[in-house]
BALOBA-1460 file (C-alpha; in Angstrom, 3 decimals):
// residues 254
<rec num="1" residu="x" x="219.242" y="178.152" z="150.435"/>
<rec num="2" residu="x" x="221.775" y="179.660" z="148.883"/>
<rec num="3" residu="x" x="225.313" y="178.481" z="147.942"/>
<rec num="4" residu="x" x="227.844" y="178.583" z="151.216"/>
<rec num="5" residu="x" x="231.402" y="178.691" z="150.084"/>
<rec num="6" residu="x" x="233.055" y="177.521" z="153.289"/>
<rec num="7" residu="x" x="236.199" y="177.329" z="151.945"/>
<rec num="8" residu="x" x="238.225" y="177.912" z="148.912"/>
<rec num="9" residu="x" x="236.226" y="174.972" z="146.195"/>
<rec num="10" residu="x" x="234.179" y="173.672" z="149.278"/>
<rec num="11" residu="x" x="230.239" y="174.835" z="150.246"/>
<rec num="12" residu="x" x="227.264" y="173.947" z="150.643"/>
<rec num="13" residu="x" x="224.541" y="174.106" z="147.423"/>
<rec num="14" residu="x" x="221.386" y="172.926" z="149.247"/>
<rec num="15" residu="x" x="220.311" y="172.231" z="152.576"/>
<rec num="16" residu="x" x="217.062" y="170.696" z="154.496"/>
<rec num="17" residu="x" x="215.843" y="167.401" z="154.689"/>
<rec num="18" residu="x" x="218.213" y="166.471" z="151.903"/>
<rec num="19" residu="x" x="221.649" y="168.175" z="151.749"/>
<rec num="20" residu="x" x="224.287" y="169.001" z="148.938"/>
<rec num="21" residu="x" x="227.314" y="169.452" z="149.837"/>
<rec num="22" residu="x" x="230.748" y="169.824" z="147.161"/>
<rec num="23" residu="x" x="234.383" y="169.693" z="147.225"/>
<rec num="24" residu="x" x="237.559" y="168.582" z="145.266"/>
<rec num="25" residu="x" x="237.197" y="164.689" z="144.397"/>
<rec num="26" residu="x" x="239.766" y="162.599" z="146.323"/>
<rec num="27" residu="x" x="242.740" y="162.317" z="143.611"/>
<rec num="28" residu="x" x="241.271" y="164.395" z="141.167"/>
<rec num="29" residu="x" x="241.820" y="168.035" z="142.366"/>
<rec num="30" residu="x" x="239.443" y="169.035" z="138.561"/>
<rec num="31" residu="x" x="236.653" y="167.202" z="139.354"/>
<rec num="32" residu="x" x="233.995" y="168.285" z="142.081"/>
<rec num="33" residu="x" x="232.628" y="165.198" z="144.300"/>
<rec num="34" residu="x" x="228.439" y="166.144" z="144.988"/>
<rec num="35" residu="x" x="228.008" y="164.197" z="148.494"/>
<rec num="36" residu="x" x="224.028" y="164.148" z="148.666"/>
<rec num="37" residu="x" x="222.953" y="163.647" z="152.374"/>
<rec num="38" residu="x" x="219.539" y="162.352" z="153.069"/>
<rec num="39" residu="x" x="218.021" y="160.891" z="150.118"/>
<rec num="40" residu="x" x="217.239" y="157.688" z="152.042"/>
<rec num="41" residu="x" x="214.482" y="159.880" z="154.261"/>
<rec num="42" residu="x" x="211.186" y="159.436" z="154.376"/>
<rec num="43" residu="x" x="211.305" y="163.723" z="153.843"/>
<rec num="44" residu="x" x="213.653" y="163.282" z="151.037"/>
<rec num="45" residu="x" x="213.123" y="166.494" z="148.590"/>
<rec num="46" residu="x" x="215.324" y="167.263" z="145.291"/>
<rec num="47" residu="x" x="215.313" y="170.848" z="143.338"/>
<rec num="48" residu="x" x="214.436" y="170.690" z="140.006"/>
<rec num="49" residu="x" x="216.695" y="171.158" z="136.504"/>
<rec num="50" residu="x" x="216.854" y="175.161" z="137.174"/>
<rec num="51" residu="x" x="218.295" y="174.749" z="140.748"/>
<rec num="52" residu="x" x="220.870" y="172.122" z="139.953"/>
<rec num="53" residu="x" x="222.186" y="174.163" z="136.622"/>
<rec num="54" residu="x" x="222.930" y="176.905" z="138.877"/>
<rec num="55" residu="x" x="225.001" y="174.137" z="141.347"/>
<rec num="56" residu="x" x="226.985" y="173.266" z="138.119"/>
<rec num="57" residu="x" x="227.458" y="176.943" z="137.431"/>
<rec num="58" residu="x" x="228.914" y="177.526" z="140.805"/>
<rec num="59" residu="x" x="231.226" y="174.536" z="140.746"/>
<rec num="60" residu="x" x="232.501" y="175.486" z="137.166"/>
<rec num="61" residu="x" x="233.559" y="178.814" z="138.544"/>
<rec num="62" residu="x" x="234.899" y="177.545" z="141.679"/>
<rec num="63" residu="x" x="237.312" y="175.907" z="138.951"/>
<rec num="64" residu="x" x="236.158" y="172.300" z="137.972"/>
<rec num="65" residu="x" x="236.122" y="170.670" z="134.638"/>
<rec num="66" residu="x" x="233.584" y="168.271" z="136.283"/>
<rec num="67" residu="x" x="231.454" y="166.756" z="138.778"/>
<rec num="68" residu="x" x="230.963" y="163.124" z="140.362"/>
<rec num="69" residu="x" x="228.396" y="161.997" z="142.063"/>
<rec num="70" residu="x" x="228.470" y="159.899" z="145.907"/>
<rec num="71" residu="x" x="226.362" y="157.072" z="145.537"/>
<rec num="72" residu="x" x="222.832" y="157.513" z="144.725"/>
<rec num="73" residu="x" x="219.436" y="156.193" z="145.105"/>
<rec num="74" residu="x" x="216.541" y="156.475" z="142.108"/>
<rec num="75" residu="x" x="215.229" y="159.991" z="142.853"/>
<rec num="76" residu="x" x="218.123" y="161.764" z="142.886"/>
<rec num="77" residu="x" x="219.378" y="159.661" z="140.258"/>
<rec num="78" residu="x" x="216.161" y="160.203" z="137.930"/>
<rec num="79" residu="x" x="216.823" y="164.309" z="139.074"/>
<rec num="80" residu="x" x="220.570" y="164.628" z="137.736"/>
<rec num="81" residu="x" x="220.351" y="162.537" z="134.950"/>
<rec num="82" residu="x" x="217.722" y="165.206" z="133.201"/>
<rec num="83" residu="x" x="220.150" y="167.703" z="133.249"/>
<rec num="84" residu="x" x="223.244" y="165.253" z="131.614"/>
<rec num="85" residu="x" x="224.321" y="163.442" z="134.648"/>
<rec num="86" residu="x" x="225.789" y="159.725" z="133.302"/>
<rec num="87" residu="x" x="226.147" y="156.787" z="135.470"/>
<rec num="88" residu="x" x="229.567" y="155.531" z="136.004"/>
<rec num="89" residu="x" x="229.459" y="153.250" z="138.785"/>
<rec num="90" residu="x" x="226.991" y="150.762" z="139.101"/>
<rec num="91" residu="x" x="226.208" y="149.129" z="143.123"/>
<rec num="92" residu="x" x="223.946" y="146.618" z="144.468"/>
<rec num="93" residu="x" x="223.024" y="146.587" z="147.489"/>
<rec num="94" residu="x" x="223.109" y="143.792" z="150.099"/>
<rec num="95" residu="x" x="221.434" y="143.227" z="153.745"/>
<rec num="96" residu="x" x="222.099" y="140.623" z="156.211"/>
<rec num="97" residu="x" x="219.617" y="140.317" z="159.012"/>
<rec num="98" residu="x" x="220.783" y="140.017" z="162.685"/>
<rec num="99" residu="x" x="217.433" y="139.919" z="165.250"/>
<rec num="100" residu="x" x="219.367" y="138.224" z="167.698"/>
<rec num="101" residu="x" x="222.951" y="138.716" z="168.228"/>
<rec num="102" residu="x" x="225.130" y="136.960" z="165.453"/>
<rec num="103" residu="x" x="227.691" y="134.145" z="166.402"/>
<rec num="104" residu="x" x="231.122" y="134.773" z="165.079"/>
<rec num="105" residu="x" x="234.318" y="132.919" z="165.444"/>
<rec num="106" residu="x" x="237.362" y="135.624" z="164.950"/>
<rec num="107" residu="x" x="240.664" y="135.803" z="164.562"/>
<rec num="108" residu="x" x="242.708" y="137.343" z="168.178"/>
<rec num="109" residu="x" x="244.831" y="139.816" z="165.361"/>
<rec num="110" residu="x" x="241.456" y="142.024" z="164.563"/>
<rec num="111" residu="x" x="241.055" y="144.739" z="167.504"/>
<rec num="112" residu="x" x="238.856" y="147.224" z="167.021"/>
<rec num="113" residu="x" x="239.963" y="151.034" z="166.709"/>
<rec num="114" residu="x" x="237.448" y="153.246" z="168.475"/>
<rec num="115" residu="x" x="235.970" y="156.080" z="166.178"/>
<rec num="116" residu="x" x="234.386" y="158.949" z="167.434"/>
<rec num="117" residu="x" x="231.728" y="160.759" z="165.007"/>
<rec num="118" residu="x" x="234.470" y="163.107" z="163.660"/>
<rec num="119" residu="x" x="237.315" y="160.851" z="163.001"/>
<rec num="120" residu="x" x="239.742" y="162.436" z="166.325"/>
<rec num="121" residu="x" x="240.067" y="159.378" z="168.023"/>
<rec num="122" residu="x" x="241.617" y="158.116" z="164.979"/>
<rec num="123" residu="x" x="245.203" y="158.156" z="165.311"/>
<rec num="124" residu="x" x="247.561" y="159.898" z="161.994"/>
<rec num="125" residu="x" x="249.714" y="156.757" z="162.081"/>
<rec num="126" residu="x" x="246.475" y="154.084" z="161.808"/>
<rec num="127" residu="x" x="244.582" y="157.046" z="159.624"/>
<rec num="128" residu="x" x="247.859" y="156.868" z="157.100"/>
<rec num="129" residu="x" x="248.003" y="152.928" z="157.004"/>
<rec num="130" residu="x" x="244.354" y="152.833" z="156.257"/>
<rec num="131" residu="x" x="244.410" y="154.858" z="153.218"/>
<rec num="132" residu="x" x="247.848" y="153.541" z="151.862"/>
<rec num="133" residu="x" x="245.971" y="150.197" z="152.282"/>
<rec num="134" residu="x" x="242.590" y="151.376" z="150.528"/>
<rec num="135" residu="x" x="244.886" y="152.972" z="147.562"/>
<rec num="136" residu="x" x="246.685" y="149.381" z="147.242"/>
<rec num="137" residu="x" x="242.889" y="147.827" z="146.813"/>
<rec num="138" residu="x" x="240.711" y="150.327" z="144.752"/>
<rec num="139" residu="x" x="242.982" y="152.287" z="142.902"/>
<rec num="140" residu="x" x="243.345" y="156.193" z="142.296"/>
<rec num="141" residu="x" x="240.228" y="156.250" z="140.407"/>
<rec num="142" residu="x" x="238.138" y="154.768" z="143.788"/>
<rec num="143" residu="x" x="240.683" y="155.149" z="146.487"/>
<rec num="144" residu="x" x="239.926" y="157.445" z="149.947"/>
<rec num="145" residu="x" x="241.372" y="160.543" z="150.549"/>
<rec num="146" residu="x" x="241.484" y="162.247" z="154.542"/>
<rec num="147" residu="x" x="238.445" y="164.192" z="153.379"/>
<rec num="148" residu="x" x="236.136" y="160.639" z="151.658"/>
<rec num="149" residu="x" x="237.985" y="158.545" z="155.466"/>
<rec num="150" residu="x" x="236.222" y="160.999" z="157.485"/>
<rec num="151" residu="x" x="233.018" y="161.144" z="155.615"/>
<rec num="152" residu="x" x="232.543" y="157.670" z="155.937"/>
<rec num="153" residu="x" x="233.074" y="158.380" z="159.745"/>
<rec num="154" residu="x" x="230.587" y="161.140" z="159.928"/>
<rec num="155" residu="x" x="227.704" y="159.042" z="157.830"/>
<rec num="156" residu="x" x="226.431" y="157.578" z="160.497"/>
<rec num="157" residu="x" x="225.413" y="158.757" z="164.268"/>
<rec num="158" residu="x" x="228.026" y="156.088" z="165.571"/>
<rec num="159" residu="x" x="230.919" y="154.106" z="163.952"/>
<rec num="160" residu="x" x="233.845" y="152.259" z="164.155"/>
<rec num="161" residu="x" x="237.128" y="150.788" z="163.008"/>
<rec num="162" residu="x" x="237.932" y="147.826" z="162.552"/>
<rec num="163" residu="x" x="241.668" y="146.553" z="161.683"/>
<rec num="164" residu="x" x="243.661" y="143.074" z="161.196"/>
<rec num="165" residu="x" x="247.225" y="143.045" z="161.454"/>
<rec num="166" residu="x" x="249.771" y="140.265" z="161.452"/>
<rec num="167" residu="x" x="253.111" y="141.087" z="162.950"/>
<rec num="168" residu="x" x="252.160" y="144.898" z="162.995"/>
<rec num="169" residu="x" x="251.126" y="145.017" z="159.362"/>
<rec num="170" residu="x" x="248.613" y="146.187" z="158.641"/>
<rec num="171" residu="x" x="246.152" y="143.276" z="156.547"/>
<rec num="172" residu="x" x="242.463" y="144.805" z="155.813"/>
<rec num="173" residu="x" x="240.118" y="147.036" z="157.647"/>
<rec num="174" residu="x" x="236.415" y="147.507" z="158.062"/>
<rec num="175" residu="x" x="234.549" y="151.407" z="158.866"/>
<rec num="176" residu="x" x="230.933" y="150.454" z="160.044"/>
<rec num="177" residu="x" x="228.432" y="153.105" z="161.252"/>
<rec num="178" residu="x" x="224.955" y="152.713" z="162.976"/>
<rec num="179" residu="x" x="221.971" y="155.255" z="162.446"/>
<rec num="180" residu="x" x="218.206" y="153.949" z="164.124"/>
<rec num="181" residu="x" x="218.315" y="150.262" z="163.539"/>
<rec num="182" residu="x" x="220.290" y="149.903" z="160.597"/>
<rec num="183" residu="x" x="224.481" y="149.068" z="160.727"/>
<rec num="184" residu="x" x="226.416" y="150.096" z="157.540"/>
<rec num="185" residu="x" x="229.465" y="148.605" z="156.522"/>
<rec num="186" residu="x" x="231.148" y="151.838" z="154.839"/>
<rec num="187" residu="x" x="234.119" y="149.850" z="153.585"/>
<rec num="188" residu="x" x="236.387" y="147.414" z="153.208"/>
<rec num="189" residu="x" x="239.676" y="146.608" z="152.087"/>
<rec num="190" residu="x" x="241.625" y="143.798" z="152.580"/>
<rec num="191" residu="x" x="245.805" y="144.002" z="151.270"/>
<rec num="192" residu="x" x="245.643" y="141.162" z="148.349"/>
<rec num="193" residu="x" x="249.066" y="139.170" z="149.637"/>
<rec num="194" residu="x" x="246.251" y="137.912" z="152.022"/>
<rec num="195" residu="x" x="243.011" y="137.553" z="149.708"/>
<rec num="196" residu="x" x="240.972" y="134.084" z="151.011"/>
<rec num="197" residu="x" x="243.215" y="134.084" z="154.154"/>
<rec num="198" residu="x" x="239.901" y="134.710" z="155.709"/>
<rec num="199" residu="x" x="240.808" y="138.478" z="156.622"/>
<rec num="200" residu="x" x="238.135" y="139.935" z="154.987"/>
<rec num="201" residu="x" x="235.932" y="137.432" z="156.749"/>
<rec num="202" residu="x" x="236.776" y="138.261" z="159.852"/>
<rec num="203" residu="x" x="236.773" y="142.197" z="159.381"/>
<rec num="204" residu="x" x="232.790" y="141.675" z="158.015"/>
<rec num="205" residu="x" x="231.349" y="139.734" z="160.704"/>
<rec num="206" residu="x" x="233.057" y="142.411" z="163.651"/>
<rec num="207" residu="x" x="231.644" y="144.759" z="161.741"/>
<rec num="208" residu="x" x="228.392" y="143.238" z="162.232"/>
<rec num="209" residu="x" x="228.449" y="141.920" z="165.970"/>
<rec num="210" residu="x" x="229.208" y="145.401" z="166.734"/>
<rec num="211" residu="x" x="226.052" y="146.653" z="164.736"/>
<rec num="212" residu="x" x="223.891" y="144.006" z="166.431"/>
<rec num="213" residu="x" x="225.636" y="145.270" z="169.827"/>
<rec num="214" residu="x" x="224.547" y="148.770" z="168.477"/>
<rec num="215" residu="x" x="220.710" y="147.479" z="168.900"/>
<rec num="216" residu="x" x="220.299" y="147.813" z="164.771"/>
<rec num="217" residu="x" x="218.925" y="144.557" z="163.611"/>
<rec num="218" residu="x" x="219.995" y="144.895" z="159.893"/>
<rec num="219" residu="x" x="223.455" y="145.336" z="158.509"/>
<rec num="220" residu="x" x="223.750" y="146.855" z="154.689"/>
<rec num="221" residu="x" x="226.601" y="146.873" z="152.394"/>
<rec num="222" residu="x" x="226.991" y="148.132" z="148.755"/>
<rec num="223" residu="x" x="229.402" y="146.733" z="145.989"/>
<rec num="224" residu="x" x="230.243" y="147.017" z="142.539"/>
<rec num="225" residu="x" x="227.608" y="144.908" z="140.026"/>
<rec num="226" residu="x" x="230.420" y="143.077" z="139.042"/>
<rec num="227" residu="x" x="232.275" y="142.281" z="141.795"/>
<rec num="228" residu="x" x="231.690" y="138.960" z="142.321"/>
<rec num="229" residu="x" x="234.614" y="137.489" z="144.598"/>
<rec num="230" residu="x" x="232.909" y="140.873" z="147.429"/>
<rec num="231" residu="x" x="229.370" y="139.405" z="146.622"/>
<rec num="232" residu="x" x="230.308" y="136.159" z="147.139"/>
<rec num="233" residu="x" x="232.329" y="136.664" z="150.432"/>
<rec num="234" residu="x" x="229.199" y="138.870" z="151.616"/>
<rec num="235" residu="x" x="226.585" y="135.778" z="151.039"/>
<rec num="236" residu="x" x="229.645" y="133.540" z="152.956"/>
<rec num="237" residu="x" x="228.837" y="135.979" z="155.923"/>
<rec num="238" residu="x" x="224.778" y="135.593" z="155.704"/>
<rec num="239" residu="x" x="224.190" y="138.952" z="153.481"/>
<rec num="240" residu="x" x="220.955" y="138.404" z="150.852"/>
<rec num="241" residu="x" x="221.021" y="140.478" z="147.370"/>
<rec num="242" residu="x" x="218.424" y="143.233" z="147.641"/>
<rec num="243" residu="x" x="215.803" y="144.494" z="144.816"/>
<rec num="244" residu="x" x="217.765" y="148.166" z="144.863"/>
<rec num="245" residu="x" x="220.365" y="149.554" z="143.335"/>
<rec num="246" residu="x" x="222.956" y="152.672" z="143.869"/>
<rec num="247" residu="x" x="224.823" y="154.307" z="140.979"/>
<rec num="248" residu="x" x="227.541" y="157.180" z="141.135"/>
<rec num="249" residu="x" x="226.793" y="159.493" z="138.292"/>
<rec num="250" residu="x" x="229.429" y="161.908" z="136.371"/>
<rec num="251" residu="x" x="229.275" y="165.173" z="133.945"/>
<rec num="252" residu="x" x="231.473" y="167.171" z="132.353"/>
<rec num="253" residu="x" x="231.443" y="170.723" z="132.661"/>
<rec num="254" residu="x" x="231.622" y="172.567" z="129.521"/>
C-alpha cells in the first residue's frame, strides 16, 4: 500500500499480514521509531530493498536524521540489514511454561490496574508515575514515552497493569498482554531504592497467574543479552532461556 501520513511525522508505510507503522522515537524527536507488527505470523511477508528505500525516503522528508527499529525477529532483521540497518540492541528471549495454573505467594501492596486494549482505563495520575518510574530504570536512551506506554497496551488482544506501592509510592510495575495462548510480559521496572526487596518478584509472577487465568499456557519475556541480574530474577520465577533472539536495529539517514 502506499504511505498514510496520519499525522504530522506519523503513517503508515506497509500494511497486510505484517504492518509498518512510524513515528517520532520516544525522547528523540530526530529519530523515527519503525514498529513492525506481525512478523511472528505464520503469514509473515517483508518488501524487498526497493520498497524499504522508499520508507527511508519518506521518513527523511517527514524530517528525521534517522530511524530505529522495535524489536525484531530474523526475517525482518535479515530484510533491513541489506539496505544498512545496524543492530543496536541485542535481546534474548525467555519462556516459562504454565499448563496448570502457577502457585504464587504475593505481597498484599501489588493490586492490579485494569487495562483496557487502548490504554483509557488507565488513569493520567498512575499513567505519569509509571513512566517517571520507567525513566528512573532505563534511561532516556530506553525509557517509555505516552505513545511506546500505550503500544505496549495495544500489542496484545488483552492486557494489564500491574503496580506495587508501599505507603502510596509507587515501587515497580509490570504491563502483560495475552494473544491465543501465549502471555507477554511487555515490561518491567522496578524503582532501584527497592532492588532484591522481592518487588520485581512479585510484579513477574502476577503477571503470569493472570496469563495462566487468561487460558495461555506460556508466558514470554525479552531482555537485554547482558542483563544478567533480569535473567537471573526471570529463571528465580521458572522462565527457561530460549534458542531465539530479538535485536533493535538503527540507520542513519543521510
Amino acid at each position: 500500500m502506499s504511505v498514510v501520513e496520519r499525522a504530522p511525522r506519523r503513517g503508515t508505510l506497509w500494511s497486510g499480514p505484517t504492518v509498518v507503522h512510524a513515528r517520532p522515537l520516544a525522547h528523540d524527536p530526530e529519530a523515527a521509531f519503525l514498529i513492525i507488527s506481525g512478523a511472528h505470523d505464520d503469514n509473515f511477508s517483508f518488501p524487498g530493498p526497493e520498497t524499504i528505500e522508499q520508507w527511508l525516503t519518506t521518513l527523511k522528508s517527514w524530517g528525521y536524521a534517522r530511524v530505529r527499529t522495535s524489536a525484531l525477529s530474523p526475517r525482518p532483521d535479515s530484510a533491513l540489514r541489506e539496505v544498512g540497518f545496524a543492530p543496536v540492541q541485542d535481546l534474548m528471549l525467555m519462556s516459562m511454561s504454565h499448563w496448570t495454573p502457577p502457585q504464587f505467594s504475593l505481597a498484599p501492596d501489588i493490586a492490579p490496574k485494569k487495562a483496557v486494549r487502548w490504554g483509557n482505563r488507565i488513569s493520567s495520575s498512575l499513567r505519569d508515575d509509571v513512566l517517571r518510574l520507567d525513566a528512573r530504570a532505563f534511561g532516556d536512551t530506553w525509557a517509555l514515552d505516552r505513545d511506546a506506554f500505550t503500544d505496549a497496551l495495544r500489542a496484545t488482544k488483552r492486557s494489564q497493569v500491574f503496580v506495587a506501592r508501599h505507603k502510596g509510592v509507587l515501587q515497580g510495575f509490570a504491563v502483560v498482554g495475552a494473544t491465543g495462548g501465549t502471555g507477554y510480559l511487555q515490561r518491567l521496572a522496578v524503582d532501584a531504592h527497592v532492588h532484591r526487596a522481592g518487588v520485581g518478584s512479585c510484579l513477574v509472577a502476577a503477571a503470569v497467574q493472570w496469563s495462566s487465568r487468561r487460558g495461555c499456557r506460556h508466558t514470554v519475556v525479552n531482555t537485554e543479552i547482558n542483563n544478567q541480574p533480569a535473567q537471573h530474577l526471570y529463571e528465580k520465577i521458572g522462565f527457561v532461556s530460549l534458542p531465539n533472539r530479538l535485536t533493535v536495529l538503527q540507520k542513519e539517514l543521510h
